[in-house]
LUMBADREN-995539 format. One line per field, with one value per residue (C-alpha): residue number from 1; residue in one letter; chain; x, y, z. Coordinates in nm, 4 decimals. Example, Ala and Ser with C-alpha at 12.3 -4.5 7.8 and 13.67 -1.06 7.14 Angstrom:
REM residues 2
pos: (1  2);
code: (A  S);
unit: (A  A);
px: (1.2300  1.3670);
py: (-0.4500  -0.1060);
pz: (0.7800  0.7140);
***
This chain:
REM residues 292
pos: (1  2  3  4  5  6  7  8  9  10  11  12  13  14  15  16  17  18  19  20  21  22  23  24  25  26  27  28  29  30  31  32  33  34  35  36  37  38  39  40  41  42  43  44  45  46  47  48  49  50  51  52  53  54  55  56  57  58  59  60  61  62  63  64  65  66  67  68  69  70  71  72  73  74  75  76  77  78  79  80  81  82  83  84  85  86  87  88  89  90  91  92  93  94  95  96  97  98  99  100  101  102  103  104  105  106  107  108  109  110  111  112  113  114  115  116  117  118  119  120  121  122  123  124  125  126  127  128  129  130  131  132  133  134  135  136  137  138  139  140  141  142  143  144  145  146  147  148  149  150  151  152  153  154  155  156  157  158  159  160  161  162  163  164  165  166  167  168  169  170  171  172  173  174  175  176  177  178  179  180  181  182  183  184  185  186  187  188  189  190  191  192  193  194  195  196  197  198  199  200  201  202  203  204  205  206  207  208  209  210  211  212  213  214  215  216  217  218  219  220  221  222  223  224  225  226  227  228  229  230  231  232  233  234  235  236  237  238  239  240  241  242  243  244  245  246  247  248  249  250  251  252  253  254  255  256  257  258  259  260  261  262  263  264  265  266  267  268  269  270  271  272  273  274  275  276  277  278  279  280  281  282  283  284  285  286  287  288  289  290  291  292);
code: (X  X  X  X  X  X  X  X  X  X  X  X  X  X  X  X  X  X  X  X  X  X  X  X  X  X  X  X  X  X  X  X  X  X  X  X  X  X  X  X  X  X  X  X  X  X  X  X  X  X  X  X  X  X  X  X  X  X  X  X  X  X  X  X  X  X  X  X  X  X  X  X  X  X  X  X  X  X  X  X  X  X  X  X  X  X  X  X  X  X  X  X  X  X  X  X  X  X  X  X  X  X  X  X  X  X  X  X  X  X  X  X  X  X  X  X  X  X  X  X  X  X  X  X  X  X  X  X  X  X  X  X  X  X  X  X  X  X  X  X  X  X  X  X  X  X  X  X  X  X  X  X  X  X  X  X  X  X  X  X  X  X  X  X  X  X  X  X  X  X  X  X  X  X  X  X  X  X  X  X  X  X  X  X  X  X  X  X  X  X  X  X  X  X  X  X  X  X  X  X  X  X  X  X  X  X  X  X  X  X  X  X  X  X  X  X  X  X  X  X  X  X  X  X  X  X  X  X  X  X  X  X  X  X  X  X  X  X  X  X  X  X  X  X  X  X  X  X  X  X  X  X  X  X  X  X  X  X  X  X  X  X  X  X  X  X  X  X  X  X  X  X  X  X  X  X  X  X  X  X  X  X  X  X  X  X  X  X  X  X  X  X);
unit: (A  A  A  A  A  A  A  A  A  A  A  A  A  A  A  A  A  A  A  A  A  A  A  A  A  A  A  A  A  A  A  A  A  A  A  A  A  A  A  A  A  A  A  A  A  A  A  A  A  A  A  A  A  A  A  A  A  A  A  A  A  A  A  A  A  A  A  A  A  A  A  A  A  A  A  A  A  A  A  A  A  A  A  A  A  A  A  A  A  A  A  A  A  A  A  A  A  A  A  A  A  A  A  A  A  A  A  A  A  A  A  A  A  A  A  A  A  A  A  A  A  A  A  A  A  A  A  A  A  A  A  A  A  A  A  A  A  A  A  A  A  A  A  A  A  A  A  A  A  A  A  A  A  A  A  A  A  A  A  A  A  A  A  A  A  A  A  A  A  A  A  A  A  A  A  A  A  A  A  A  A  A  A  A  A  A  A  A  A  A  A  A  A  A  A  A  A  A  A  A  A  A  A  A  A  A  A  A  A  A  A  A  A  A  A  A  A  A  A  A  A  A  A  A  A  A  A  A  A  A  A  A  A  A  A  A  A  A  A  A  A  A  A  A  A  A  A  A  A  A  A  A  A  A  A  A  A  A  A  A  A  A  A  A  A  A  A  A  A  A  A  A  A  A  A  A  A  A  A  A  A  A  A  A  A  A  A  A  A  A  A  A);
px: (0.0000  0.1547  0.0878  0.0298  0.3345  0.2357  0.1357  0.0333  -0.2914  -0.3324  -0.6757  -0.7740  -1.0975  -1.2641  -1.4410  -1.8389  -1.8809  -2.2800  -2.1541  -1.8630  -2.0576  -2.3727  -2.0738  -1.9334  -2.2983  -2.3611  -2.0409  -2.0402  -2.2044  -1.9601  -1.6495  -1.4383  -1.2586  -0.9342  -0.6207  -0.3855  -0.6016  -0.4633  -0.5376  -0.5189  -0.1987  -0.3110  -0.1575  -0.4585  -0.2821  -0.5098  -0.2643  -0.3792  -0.6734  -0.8921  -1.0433  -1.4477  -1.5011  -1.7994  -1.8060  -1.5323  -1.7504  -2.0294  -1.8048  -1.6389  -1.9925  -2.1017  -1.7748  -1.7813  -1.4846  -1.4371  -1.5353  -1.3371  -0.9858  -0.7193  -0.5657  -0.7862  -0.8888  -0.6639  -0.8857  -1.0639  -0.7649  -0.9520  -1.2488  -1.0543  -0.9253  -1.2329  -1.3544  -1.0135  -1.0312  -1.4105  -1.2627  -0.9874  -1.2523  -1.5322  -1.3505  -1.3441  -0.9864  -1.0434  -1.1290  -1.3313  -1.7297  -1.7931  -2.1134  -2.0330  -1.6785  -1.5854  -1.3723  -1.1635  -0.8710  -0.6705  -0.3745  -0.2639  0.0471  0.0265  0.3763  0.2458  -0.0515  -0.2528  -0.3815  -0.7283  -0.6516  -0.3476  -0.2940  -0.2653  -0.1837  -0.3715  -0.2866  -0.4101  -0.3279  -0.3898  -0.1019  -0.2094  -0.4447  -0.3645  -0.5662  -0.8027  -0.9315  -1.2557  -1.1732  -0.9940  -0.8375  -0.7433  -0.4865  -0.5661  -0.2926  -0.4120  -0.1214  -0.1429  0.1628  0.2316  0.5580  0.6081  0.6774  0.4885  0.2704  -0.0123  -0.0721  -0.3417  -0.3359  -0.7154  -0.8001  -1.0876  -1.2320  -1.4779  -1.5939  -1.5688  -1.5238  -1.1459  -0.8871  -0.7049  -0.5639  -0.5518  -0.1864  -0.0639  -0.2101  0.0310  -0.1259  -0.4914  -0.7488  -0.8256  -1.2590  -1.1584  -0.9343  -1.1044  -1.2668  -1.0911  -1.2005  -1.5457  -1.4836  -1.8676  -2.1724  -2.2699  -2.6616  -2.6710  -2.9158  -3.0671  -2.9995  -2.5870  -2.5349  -2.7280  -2.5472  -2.1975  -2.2828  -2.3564  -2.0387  -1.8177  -1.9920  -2.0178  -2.3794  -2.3545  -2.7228  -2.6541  -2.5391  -2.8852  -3.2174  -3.3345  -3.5154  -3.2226  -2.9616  -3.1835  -3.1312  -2.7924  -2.8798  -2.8387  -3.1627  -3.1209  -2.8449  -2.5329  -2.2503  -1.9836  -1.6188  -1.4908  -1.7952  -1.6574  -1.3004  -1.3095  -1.5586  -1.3337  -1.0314  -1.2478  -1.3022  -0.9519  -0.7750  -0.4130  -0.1297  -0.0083  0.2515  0.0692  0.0111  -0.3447  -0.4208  -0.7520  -0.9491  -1.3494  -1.4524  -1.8320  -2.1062  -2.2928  -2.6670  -2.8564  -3.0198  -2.8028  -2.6011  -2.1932  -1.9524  -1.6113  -1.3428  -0.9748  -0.6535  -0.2365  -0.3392  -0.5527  -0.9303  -1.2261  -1.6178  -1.8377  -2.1877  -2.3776  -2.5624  -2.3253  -2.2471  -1.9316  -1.9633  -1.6227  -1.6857  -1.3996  -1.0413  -0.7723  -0.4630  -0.2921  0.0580  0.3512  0.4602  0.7558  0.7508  0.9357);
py: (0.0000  0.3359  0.6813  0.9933  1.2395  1.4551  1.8028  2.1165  2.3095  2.6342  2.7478  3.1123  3.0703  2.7764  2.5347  2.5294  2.2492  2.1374  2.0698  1.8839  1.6651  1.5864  1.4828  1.2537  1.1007  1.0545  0.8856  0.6380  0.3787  0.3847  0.2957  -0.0590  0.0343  -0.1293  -0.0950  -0.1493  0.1414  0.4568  0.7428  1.1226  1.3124  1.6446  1.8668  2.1499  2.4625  2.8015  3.0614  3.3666  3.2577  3.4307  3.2738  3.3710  3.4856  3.4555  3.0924  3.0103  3.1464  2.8873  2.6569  2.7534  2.6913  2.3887  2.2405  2.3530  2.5656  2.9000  3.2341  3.5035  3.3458  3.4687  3.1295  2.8708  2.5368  2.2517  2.0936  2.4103  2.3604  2.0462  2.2208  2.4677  2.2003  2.0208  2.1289  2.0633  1.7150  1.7070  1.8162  1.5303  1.2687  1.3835  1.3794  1.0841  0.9894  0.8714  0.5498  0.4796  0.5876  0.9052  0.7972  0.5287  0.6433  0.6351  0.8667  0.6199  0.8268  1.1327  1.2801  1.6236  1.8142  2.1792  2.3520  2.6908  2.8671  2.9748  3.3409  3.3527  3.6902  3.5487  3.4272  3.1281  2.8873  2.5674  2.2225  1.9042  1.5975  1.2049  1.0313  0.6991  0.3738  0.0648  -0.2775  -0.2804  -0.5733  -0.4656  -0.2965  -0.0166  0.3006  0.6376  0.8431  1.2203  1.4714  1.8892  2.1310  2.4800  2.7043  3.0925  3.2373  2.9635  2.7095  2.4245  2.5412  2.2612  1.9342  1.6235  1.2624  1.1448  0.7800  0.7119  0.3417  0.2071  -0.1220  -0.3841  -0.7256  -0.8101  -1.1066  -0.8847  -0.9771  -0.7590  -0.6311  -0.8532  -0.6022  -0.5550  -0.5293  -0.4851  -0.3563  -0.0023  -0.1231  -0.4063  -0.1479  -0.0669  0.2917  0.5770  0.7844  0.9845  1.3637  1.4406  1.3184  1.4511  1.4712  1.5684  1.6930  1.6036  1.9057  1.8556  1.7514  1.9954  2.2701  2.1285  2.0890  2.4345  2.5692  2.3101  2.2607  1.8674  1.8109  1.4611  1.2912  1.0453  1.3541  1.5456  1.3967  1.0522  0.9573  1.0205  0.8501  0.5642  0.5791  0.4528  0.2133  0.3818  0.3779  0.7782  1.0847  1.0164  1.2975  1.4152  1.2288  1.5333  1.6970  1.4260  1.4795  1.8209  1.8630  1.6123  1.8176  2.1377  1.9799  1.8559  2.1523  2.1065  2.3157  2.5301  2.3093  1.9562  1.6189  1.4718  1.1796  1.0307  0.7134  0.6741  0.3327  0.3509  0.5990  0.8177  0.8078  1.1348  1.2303  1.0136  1.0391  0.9646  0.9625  1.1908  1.0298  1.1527  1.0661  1.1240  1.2449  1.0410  1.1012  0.9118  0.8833  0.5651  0.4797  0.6879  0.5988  0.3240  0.1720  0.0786  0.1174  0.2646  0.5400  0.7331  0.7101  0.9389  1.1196  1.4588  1.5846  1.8456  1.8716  1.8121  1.5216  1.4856);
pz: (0.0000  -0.1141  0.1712  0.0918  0.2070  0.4985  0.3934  0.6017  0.5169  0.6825  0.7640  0.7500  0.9695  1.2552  1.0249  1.0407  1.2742  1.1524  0.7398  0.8902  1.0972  0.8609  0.5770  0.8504  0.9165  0.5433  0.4762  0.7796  0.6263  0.3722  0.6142  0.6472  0.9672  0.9402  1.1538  0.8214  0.6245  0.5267  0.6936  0.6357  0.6270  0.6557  0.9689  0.9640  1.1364  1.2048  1.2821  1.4968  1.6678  1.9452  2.2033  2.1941  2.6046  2.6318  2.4873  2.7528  2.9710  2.9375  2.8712  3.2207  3.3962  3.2242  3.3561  3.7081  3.6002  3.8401  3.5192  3.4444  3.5243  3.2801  3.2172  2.9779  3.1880  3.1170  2.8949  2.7070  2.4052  2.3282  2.2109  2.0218  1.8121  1.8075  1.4550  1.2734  1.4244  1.2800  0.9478  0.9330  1.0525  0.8449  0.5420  0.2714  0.3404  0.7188  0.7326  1.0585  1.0932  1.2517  1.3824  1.6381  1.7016  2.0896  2.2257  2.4618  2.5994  2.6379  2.7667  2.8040  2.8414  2.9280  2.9948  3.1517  3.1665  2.8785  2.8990  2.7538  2.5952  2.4121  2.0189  1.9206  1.6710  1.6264  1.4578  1.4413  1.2786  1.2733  1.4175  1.2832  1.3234  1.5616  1.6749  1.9861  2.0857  2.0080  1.6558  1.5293  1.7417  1.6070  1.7589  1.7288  1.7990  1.9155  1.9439  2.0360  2.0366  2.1026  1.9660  1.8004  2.1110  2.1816  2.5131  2.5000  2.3560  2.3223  2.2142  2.2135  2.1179  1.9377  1.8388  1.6045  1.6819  1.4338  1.4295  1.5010  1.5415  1.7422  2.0794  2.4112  2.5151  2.8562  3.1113  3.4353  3.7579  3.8569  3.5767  3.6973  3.7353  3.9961  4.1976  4.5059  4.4881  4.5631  4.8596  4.7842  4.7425  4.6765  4.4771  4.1856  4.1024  3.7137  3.5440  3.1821  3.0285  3.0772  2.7568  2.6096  2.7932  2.7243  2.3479  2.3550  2.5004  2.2941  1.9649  2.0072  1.9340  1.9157  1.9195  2.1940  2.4221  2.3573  2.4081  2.5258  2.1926  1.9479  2.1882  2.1578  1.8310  1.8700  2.1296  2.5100  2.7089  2.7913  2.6922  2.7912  2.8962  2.6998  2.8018  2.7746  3.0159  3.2808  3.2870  3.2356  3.5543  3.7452  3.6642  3.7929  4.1247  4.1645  3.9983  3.7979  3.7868  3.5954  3.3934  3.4312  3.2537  3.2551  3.1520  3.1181  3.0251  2.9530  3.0958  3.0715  2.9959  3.2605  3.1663  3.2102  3.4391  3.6725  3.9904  4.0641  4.2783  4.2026  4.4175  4.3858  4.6281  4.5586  4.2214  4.0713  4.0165  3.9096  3.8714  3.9351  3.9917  4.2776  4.5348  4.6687  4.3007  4.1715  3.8398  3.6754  3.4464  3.4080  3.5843  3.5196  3.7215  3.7006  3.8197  3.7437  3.4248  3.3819  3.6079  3.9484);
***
């Protein structure tokens, strides 16, 4: 199989988020998700943007984030990139559905703070396509710089599930679901309308996030929240520093309306079932960057 060469395209604007995502729909069908497949080789770059305020804003109190900080919340960059990573996925070169795609990880490096009155420059690019056990996982990488260094970066995993031969990796220790819980910080009752609200703020208006009837559509009883929603309000309630490394994995989805439990202890952070449950939905940790 011959690749494309990488190439750069530089954007002169923040793609329209609502064409991307009805192309993606449309072609979805069309998709045999692969881990050998080719993939795009696009880095999208959008020199000199502005952060909108007053969307950080309600993206600040969807999150649980404190408004009107001058630094951006660890994991606002995400949604800043989220459109160029809509563009690459949407288009007829990737080669895994849009609709169906899981968002299954990500981890963050942010070397100092990130003024919210600052420019920026913005890329994102596929970093390539690898075997899960349960199909096929794309690795999405988001880069902001200033000044032309390197002050934030993501790796997010996506997977479309497929039938596969594919094997699980040897897994070392204790599976992070059959870890005892970490200590309970609070309980969090959330509302139906969260997804709603965080779509909103970040432009992902996926239809399992919405409304009960069109996320049974795709085959969850109710809405479910945003990964992104749950780590970010995790993160919000545990707080990072300045220079930190995040990193984050979505183990099951949080039905809305619904209740759970953020528990957090030398670092590391999670969410499970309410109410005395021990469901595992999301498990994560956070610490200096650059490490000690």
């Amino acid at each position: 199989m011959t690749t494309a060469a990488p190439t750069t395209s530089t954007l002169t604007g923040v793609p329209a988020l609502a064409p991307l995502l009805a192309r993606g729909a449309l072609l979805s069908p069309l998709r045999r998700p692969r881990p050998d497949a080719d993939f795009p080789r696009t880095r999208l770059v959008l020199p000199g943007l502005r952060v909108d305020l007053a969307r950080l804003a309600a993206y600040e109190r969807a999150c649980g984030f404190a408004t009107g900080a001058d630094a951006l919340p660890v994991t606002y960059p995400h949604v800043l990139g989220f459109p160029l990573a809509m563009r690459l996925m949407s288009g007829r070169d990737f080669p895994l559905p849009l609709l169906g795609l899981v968002h299954t990880s990500i981890g963050i490096t942010r070397r100092t703070a990130l003024p919210a009155t600052a420019e920026y420059e913005l890329a994102v690019h596929v970093e390539g396509l690898a075997p899960h056990r349960r199909g096929t996982e794309a690795t999405v990488v988001t880069e902001i710089r200033t000044g032309g260094d390197l002050v934030w970066e993501s790796r997010s995993t996506y997977l479309a599930r497929h039938r596969t031969t594919a094997r699980p990796p040897a897994a070392g220790g204790t599976p992070a679901g059959e870890r005892e819980p970490l200590p309970a910080r609070a309980e969090w009752h959330l509302a139906g309308d969260v997804g709603r609200r965080y779509g909103a703020a970040s432009g992902d208006r996926n239809p399992i996030h919405l409304h009960p009837l069109t996320a049974r559509l795709f085959g969850f009883p109710r809405a479910i929240a945003h990964g992104m929603w749950t780590v970010a309000r995790c993160l919000a309630e545990h707080g990072t520093p300045d220079a930190a490394v995040v990193r984050a994995e979505f183990r099951a989805p949080v039905l809305l309306p619904g209740t759970v439990a953020y528990g957090a202890e030398d670092g590391r952070f999670e969410l499970r079932g309410g109410d005395g449950g021990r469901r595992l939905h999301l498990s994560g940790e956070v610490g200096p960057y650059p490490a000690a």
